[in-house]
N, C-alpha and C positions, 0 to 999 in steps of 0.2 A: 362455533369454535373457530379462531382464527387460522388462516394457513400458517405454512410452514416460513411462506416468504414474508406473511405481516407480520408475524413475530419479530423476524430479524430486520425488517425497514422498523420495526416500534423499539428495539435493542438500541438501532440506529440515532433512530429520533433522539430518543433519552440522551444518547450520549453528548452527542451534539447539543440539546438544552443545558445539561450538567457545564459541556466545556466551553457554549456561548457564555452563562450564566457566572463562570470563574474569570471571564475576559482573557480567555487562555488558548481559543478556537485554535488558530492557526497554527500554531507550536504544538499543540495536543492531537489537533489532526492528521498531523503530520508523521507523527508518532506513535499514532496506532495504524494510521495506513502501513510506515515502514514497519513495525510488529507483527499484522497481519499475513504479510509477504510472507515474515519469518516462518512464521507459524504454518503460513500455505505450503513452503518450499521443507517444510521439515514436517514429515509426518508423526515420529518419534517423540516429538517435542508436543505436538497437539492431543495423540494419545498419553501423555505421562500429565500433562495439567488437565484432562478428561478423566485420567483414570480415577475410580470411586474410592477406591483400598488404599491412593495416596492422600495424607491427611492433610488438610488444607493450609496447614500454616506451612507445610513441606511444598507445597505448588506457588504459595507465597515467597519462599524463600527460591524456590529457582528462578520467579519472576524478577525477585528484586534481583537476582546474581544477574541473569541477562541482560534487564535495560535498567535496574536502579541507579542506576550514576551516570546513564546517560540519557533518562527522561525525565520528566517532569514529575512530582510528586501527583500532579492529577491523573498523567497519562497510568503513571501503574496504580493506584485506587480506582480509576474506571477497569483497568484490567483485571484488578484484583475480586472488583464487583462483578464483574460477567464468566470471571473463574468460579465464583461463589455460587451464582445464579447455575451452575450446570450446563456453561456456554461457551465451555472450550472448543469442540469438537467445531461448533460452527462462528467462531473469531474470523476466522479470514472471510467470510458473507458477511457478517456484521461489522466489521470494520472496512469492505468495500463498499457497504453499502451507506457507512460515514461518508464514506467522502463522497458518497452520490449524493446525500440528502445536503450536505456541506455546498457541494456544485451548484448544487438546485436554489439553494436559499441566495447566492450568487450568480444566478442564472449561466452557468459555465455546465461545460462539458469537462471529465478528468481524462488526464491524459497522462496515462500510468508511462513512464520514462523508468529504462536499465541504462547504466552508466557503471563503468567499473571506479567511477573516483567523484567523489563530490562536487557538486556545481555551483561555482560562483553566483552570484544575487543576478551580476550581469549577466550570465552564461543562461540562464534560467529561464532570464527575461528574452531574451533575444529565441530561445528554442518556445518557449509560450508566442512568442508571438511569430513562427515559422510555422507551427503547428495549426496556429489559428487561420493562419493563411490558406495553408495546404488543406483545411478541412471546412474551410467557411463557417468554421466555431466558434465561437468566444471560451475557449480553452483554457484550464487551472491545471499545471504541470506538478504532477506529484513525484519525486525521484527516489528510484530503490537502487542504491549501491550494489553492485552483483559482479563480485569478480570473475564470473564466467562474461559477461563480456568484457574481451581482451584490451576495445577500446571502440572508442566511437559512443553510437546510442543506437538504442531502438523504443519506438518510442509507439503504444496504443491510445485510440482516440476511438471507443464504440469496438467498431469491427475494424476499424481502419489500422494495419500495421507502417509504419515506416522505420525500415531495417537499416542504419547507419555505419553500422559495426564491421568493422575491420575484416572480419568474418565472411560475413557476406559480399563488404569487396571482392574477396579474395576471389569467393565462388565465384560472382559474374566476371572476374578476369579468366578463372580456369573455364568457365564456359563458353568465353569468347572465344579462348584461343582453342576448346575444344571443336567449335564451329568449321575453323579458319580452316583445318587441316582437311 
């Protein structure tokens, strides 16, 4: 019997051949990495497309109210299939583990990015390749919009944090001047 983790790297796989296979990879990826987020950061939202007593054309329609206007017809049919499959609860591992399997067929590291505002193609590219520097990786920047950072980035690579965020300025200025006194 497989584990718990080969199921959700074999969730993974699937998906990724389904959105190689529609030539839709990168736009799809991307889209369920940022859904997963969603899904990670809202618990209420994971238990109600889990829950068994809600009927599934009613977990379909809150899917399509969420992102149907602003994904791809593939990105919510692979959703709509792993809602089906009784695989709500674990979306956010299977969709991190998209974009590991996605990294790997790319030979890259993901390097999960919070920004409270969208990042230009060039902005993107330039933090992909700041990231690659700073980690000796060959790095794929995945970005999740998060208006709890107020501004700046933070951005993970593995274990590796880099905290850019206006935030944490702030703190190593209060702790500077904490110091001085």
């Amino acid at each position: 019997m497989p584990t718990q983790d080969a199921v959700i790297r074999g969730y993974a796989q699937a998906l990724f051949a389904v959105a190689q296979a529609e030539e839709e990879l990168g736009q799809v990826e991307d889209e369920l990495f940022v859904f997963g987020k969603l899904v990670e950061a809202r618990p209420d939202l994971r238990e109600a497309l889990a829950d068994p007593k809600l009927p599934p054309d009613r977990k379909k329609a809150l899917l399509e109210e969420l992102i149907g206007k602003k994904a791809s017809g593939h990105t919510v049919s692979l959703l709509g299939f792993l809602i089906d499959q009784g695989r709500a609860k674990e979306l956010p591992k299977i969709l991190d583990a998209l974009a590991d399997v996605a990294a790997e067929q790319r030979r890259k590291q993901v390097a999960e990015v919070r920004t409270a505002v969208r990042l230009t193609a060039e902005q993107r590219k330039r933090l992909q390749a700041a990231l690659s520097e700073a980690t000796g990786k060959d790095v794929e920047v995945k970005v999740v919009v998060d208006p709890a950072v107020i501004g700046g980035v933070v951005a993970r690579v593995g274990d590796q944090v880099f905290d850019g965020t206006i935030r944490r300025k702030l703190e190593m200025a209060r702790e500077q001047l904490a110091r001085a006194r």
